[in-house]
VOKE-176978 format. One record per atom (N, C-alpha, C): x, y, z. Coordinates in steps of 0.1 Angstrom, whole numbers, plus 5000, padded with zeros to 4 digits. Layout:
! VOKE-176978
XYZ/...
This chain:
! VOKE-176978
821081366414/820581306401/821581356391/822081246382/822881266366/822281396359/823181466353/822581576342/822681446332/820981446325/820581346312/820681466305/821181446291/821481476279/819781516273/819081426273/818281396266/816781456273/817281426285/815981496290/816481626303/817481726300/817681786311/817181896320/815781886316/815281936326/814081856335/814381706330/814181636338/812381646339/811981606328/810381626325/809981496326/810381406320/809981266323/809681206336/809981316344/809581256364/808081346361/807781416350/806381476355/805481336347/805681246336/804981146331/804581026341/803281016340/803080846344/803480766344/803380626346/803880506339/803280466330/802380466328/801580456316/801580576304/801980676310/802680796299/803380736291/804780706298/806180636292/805780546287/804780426289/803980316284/803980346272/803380456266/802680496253/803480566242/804280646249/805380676243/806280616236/806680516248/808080376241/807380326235/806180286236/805480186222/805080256210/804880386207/804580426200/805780466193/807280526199/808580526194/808780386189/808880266195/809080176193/808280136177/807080156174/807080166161/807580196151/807280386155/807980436143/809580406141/810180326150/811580276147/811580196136/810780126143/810679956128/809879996122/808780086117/807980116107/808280206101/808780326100/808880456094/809980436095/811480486102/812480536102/813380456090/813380356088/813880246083/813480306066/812580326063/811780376048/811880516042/811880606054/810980756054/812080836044/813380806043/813980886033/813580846018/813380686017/813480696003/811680715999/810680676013/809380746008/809480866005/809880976011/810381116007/810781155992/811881085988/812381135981/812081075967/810980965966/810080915957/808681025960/808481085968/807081205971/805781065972/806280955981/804980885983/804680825995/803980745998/803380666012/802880556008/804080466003/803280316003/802980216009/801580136010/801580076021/800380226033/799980296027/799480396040/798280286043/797280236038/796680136044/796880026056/797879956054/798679896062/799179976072/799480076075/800380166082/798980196092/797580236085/796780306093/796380176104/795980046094/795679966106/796879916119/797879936112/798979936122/798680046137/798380156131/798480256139/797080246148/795880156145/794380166148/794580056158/795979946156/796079866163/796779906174/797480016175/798080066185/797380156193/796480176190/795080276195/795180426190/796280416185/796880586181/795780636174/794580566167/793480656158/792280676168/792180846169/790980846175/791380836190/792880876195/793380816206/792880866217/792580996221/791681086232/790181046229/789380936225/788080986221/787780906228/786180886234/786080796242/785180686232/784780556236/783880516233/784480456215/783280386210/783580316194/785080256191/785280216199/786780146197/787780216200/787780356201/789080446207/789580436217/790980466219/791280406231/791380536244/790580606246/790180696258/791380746264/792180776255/793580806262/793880956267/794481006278/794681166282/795081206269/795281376270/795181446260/797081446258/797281436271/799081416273/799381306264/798881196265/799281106260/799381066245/798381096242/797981176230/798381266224/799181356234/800581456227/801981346229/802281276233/803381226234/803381166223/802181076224/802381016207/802281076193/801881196194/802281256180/803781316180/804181366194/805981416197/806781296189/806281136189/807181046183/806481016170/805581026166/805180986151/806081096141/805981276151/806481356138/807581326141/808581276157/809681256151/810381176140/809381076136/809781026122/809681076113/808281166105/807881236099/806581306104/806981426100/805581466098/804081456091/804581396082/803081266071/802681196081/803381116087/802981036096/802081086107/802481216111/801781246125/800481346120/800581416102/798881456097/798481336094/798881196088/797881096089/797281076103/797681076116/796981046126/795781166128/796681276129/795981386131/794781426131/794681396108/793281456105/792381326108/793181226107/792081096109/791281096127/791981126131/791381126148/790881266154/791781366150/791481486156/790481556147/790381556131/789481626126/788081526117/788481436113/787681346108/786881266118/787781206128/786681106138/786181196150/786781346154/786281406158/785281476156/785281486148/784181576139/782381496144/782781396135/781781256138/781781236151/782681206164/782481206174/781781326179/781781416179/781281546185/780581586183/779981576168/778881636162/778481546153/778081426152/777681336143/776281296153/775681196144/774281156155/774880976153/774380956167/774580886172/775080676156/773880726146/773980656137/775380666128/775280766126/776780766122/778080786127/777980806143/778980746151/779480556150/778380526147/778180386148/778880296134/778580376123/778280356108/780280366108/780780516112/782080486109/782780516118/782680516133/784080516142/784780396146/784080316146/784680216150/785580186136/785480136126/786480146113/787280226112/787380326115/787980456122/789080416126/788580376138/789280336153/790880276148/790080126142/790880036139/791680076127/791280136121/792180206110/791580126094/790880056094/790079976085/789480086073/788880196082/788980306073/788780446070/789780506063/790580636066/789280746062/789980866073/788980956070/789781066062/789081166058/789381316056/788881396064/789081546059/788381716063/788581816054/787581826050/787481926038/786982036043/787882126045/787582256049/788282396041/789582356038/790682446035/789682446015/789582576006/789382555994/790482655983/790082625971/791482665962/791682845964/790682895972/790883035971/790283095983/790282975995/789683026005/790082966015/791483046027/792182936032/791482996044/792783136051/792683146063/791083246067/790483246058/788783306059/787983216056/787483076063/786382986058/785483016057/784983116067/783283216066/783083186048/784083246039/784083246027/783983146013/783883046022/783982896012/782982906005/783382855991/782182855983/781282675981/781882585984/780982515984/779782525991/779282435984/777282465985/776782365987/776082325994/774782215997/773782265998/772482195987/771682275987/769982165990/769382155999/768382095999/767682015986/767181915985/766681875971/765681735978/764281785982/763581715985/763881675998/764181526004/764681536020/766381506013/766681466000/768481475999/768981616001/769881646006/771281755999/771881685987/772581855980/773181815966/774481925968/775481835972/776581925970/777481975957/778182065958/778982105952/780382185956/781482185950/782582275956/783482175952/784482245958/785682205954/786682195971/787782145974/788482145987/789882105987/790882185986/791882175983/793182165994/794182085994/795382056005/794581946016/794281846006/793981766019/794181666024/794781606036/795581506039/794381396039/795181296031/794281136028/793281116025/793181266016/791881216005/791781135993/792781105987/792880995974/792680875983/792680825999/792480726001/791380666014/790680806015/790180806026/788480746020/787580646029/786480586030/785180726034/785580826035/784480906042/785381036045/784781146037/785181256039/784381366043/785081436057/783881516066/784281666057/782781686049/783381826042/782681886044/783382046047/782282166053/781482246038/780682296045/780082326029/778482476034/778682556026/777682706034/776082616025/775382636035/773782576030/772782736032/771182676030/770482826035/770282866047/770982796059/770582736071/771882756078/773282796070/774382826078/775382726069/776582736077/777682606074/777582506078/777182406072/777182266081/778082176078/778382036083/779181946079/778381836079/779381746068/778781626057/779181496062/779081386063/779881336063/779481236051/780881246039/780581186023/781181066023/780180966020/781080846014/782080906004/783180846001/783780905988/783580815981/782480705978/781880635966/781480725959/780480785963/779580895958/779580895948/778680915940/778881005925/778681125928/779881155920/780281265915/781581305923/781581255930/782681295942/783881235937/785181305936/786681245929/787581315942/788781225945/789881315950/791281285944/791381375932/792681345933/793781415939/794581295936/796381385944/796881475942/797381495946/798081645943/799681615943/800481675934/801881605931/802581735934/803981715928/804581835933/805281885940/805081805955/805081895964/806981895970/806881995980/808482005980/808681965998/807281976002/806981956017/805981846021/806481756027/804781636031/804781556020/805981526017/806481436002/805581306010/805881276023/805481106024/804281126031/803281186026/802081216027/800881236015/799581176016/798981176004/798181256009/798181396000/797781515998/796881495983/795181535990/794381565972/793481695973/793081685966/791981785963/790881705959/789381765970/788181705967/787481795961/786981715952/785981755940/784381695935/783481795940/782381745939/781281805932/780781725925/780181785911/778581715911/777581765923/776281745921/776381625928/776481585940/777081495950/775881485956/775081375954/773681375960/773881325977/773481345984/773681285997/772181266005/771781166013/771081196018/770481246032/769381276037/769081336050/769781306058/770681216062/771081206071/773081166071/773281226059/774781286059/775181376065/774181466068/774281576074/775081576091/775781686094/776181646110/774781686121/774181636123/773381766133/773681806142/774681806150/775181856162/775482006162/775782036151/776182196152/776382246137/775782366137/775882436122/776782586126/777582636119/778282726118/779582736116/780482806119/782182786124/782682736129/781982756141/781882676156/782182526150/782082466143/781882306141/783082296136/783882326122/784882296121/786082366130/785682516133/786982566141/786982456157/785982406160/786182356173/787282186170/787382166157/787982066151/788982086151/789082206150/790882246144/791682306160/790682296165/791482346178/792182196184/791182106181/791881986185/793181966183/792981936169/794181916159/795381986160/794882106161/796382176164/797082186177/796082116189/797182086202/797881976197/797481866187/798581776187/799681816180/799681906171/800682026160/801682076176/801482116185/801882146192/802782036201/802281936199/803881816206/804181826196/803581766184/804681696171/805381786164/805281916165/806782016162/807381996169/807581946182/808881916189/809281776188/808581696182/809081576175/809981586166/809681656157/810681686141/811881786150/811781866162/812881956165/813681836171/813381766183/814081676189/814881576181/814281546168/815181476157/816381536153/815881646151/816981726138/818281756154/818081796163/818581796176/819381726180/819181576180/819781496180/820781406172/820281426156/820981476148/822481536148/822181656150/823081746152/823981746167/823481656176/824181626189/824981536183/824581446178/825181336177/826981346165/826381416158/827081416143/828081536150/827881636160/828681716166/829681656176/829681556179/830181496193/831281356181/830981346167/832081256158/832181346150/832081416146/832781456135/833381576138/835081556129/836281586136/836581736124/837081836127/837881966121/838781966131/839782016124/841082076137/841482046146/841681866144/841981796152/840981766163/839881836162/838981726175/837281716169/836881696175/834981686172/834781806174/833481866164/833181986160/832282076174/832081946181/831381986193/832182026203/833382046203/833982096219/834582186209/834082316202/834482446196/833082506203/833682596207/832782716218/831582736207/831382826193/830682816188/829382716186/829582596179/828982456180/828282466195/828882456207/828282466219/827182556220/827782656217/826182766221/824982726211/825282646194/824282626189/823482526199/824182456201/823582326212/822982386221/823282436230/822782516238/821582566235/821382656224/820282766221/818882616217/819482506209/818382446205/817582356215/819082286227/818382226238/817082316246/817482426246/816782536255/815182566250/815182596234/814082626229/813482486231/813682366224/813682226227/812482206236/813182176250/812782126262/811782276262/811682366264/811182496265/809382426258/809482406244/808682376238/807682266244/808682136247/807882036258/807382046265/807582116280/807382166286/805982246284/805982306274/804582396271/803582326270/804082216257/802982106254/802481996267/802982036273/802681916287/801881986293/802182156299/801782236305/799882246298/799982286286/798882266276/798182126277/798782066277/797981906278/797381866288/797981926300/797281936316/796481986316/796182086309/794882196309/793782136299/794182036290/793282006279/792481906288/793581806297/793081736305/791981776317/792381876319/791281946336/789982016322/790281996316/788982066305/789282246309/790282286310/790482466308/791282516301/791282396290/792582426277/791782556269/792082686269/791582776261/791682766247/791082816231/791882806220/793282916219/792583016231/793983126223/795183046233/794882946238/796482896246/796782816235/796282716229/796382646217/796982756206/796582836204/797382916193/798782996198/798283006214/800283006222/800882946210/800682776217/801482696220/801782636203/800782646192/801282656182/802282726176/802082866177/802682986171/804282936174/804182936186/805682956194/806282786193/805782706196/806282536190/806682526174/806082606167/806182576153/807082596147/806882756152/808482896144/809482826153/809282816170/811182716171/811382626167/810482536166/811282416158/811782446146/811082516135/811882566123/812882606127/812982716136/814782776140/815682626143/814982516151/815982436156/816482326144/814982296134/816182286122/817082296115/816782436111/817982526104/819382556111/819182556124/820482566131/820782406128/820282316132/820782206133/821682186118/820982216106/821082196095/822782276096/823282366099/824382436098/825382356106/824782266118/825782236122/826182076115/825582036106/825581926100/826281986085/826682086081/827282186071/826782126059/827182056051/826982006036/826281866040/826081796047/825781696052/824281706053/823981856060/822681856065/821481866054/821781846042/820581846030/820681746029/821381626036/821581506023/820281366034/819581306024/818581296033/819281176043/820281116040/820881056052/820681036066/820381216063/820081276081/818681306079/818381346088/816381406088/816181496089/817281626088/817081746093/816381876080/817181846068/816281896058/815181856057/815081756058/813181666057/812481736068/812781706077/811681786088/811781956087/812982026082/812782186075/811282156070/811282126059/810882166051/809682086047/809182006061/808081946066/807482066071/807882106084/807682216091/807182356087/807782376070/806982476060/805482476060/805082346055/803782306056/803482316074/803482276079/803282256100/802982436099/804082486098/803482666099/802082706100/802082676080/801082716073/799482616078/799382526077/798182446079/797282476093/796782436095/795582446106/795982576113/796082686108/796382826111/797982886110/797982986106/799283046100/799283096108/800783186107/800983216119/800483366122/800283446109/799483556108/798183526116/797383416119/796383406121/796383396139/797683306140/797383256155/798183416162/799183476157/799383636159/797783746164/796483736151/796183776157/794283756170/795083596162/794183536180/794783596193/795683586192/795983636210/796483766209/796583836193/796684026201/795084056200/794383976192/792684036199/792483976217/792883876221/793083826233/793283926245/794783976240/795184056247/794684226245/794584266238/793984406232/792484436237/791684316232/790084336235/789784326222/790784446212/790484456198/790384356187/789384396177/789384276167/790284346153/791284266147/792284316139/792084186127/791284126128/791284016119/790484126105/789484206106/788784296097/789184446094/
């Protein structure tokens, strides 16, 4: 067999046919849908058209894509990492739009919703007709949620919320947002029309990372809801961390989406572009960069497949999920940055994708657990000890 460039360690003989099925069609989008736009959405800091984009994506089954049942399309957990490996290789906006919509918002409601409001909003969901949120993260309470201050508080058979929820992907446009909130009864989850009175999300501007993503802050001010907003399936931590564990196996392909770009990138632009009489890529140096990123690269795939097997047999652990974050996240950052050096003055300019997904990947670190956090999930793992207190 040929040494492939692209795949050499020859992983693609571990996919199905219907793997590769999902993959090429899902690449095949973000070719003609994102790639074509994503610099100048970027560098305007917007997502126009995310409406259209979601039913695009609802039509491809990408929303809700592992879930079974209400219009989702029951896909393996592999397959389901493969397609966020090509959404973030366009952007990373693109692959937290799928993300929180399927993995924390429809999952949430899938898993812990009653059966009425399975009904009420997954299937719109599904189709992408309409977007969800997750309100978990607040302005002064990230990697400790035990501590969130919003409140729900009983009022006759209604709840009456309050709080605040800040960094949240597709809340200025989302139909229903699942927000966690401490009651007298524990932490439960909501699921809020965002008609609501009292309820606002605005955007959040600014930003220097997740430019082509609509990022707000939810704000809710005596948010009457009634008996049956509520999730019943589960009150405590347990409810939104079992959410976030989802979410961040797909974090775990789609940082090798944004590495595999910036990678190829830098393959490409090394193998034309000429110093000292030849291409920058046949100088010993340039080589071992190539080298070091193909290796971390494939290394990283490899994990997410390995991971995704296990999500699949149901023995995916969380602290293997915080593995496979921790270590997918911080290399892909390395494989940016390298990449970015080998692209020299070139590599900021957004022409290429390699600064964009840097400095995507900022945010990727930080969100659905830092790395201080997934550090010390697996040394209490390994220790016995608890170091989080």
């Amino acid at each position: 067999m040929p040494f492939v460039p692209t795949d050499p360690l020859g992983i693609d003989e571990l996919l199905a046919p219907e793997d590769l099925a999902i993959r090429d069609t899902v690449r095949g989008w973000a070719a003609d849908r994102v790639l074509p736009h994503i610099a100048g959405w970027y560098e305007s800091g917007e997502l126009p058209g995310i409406r259209e984009l979601a039913r695009e994506l609802g039509a491809l089954g990408a929303l809700g894509m592992s879930l079974e049942g209400y219009g989702c399309a029951g896909a393996s957990a592999v397959q389901y990492g493969l397609a966020c490996l090509e959404l973030e290789a366009a952007d990373s906006g693109i692959r937290s739009l799928v993300s929180v919509q399927g993995s924390l918002a429809m999952y949430a409601i899938w898993k812990y919703g009653s059966e009425e409001q399975k009904q009420r909003w997954l299937p719109g969901m599904a189709a992408g007709e309409l977007i969800g949120c997750f309100g978990l993260t607040e302005p002064d309470v990230g990697s400790d949620p035990a501590a969130m201050r919003t409140y729900a508080k009983r009022d006759g058979t209604d709840w009456v919320l309050n709080g605040r929820k800040m960094w949240i992907t597709n809340g200025s446009v989302a139909a229903v947002a699942v927000v966690w909130a401490q009651t007298d009864e524990g932490i439960r989850g909501f699921a809020v029309p965002t008609g609501s009175a009292g309820f606002s999300a605005p955007e959040i501007k600014h930003k220097w990372s997740l430019r082509a993503s609509v990022t707000s802050e939810l704000v809710m001010d005596d948010v009457r809801l009634p008996a049956d907003a509520v999730l019943p399936g589960v009150t405590g931590l347990k409810g939104p961390l079992g959410c976030l564990s989802h979410a961040r196996y797909g974090i775990i392909w789609g940082a090798m989406g944004a590495a595999r770009a910036s990678f190829e990138a830098a393959l490409d632009y090394a193998r034309t572009r000429e110093q000292f009489g030849k291409p920058i890529g046949g100088f010993q140096l340039t080589q071992a960069k190539l080298a070091d990123m193909a290796l971390e690269l494939h290394k990283g795939i490899l994990l997410a497949h390995h991971l995704g097997r296990r999500m699949d047999a149901g023995t995916l652990r969380p602290e293997q999920i915080s593995f496979g974050k921790l270590n997918n996240v911080r290399e892909a950052i390395d494989i940016c940055r390298t990449a970015r050096t080998v692209l020299g003055a070139n590599g900021i300019s957004l022409e290429y994708p390699v600064m964009r997904h840097a400095t995507n990947l900022e945010s990727v670190l930080t969100y659905e657990g830092t790395v201080e956090m997934h550090q010390l999930v697996l040394g209490k793992a390994l220790t016995g000890l608890d170091a989080f207190r």
